[in-house]
C-alpha positions in Angstrom: 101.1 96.5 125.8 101.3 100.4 124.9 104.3 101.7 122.4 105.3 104.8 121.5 107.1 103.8 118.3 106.7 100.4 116.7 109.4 98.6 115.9 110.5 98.3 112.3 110.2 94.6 112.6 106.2 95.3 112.5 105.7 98.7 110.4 108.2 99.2 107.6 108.6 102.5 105.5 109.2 101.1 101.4 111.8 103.3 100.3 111.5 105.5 97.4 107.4 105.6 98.6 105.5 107.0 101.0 103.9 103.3 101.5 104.7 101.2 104.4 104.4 97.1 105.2 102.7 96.1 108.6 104.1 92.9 109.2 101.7 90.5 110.7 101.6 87.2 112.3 99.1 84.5 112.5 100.2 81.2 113.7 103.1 79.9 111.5 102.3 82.3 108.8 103.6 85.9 108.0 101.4 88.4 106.0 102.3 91.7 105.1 100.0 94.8 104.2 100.3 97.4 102.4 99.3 101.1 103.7 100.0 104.8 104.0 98.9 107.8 105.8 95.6 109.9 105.0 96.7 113.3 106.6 98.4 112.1 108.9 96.1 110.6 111.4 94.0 108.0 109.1 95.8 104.9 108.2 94.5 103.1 105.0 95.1 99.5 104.3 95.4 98.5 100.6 96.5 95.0 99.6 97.8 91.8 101.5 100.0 89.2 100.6 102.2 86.5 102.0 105.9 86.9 101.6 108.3 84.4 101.5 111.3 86.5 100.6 112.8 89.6 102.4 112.1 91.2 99.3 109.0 92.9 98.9 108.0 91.6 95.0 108.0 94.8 92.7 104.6 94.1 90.8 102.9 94.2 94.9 104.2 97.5 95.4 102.9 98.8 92.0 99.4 97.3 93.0 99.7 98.9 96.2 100.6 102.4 94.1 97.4 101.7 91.9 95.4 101.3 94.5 96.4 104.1 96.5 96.0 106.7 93.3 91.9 105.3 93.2 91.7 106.2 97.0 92.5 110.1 96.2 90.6 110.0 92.6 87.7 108.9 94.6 88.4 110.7 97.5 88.8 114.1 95.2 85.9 113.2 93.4 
């Protein structure tokens, strides 16, 4: 199956960021990761976790933060 856009339900924007959340599905279980854009075209995936709640925990999206601020120190570097 081809899509032009993917649904929300499977690649959420984080408000207030410019990370997103893939949603993804493996038997019973839901894990989401944590990503952004690289100019546009590169996608980099930074943390997962399972979530339990529709809220994404506060202390995952400041790892995710972290961890994108070492990918452009090191990229820069």
């Amino acid at each position: 199956m081809e899509l032009d856009v993917i649904p929300e339900k499977y690649f959420k924007h984080l408000e207030g960021t410019n990370l997103y959340e893939v949603r993804i599905r493996v038997g019973t279980n839901i894990y989401r990761v944590f990503t952004f854009f690289d100019q546009e075209n590169l996608v980099i995936l930074l943390h997962g976790i399972t979530k339990k709640t529709q809220r994404t925990p506060p202390k995952e999206i400041e790892k995710a933060k972290r961890l994108q601020k070492e990918y452009y120190d090191g990229k820069n570097k």
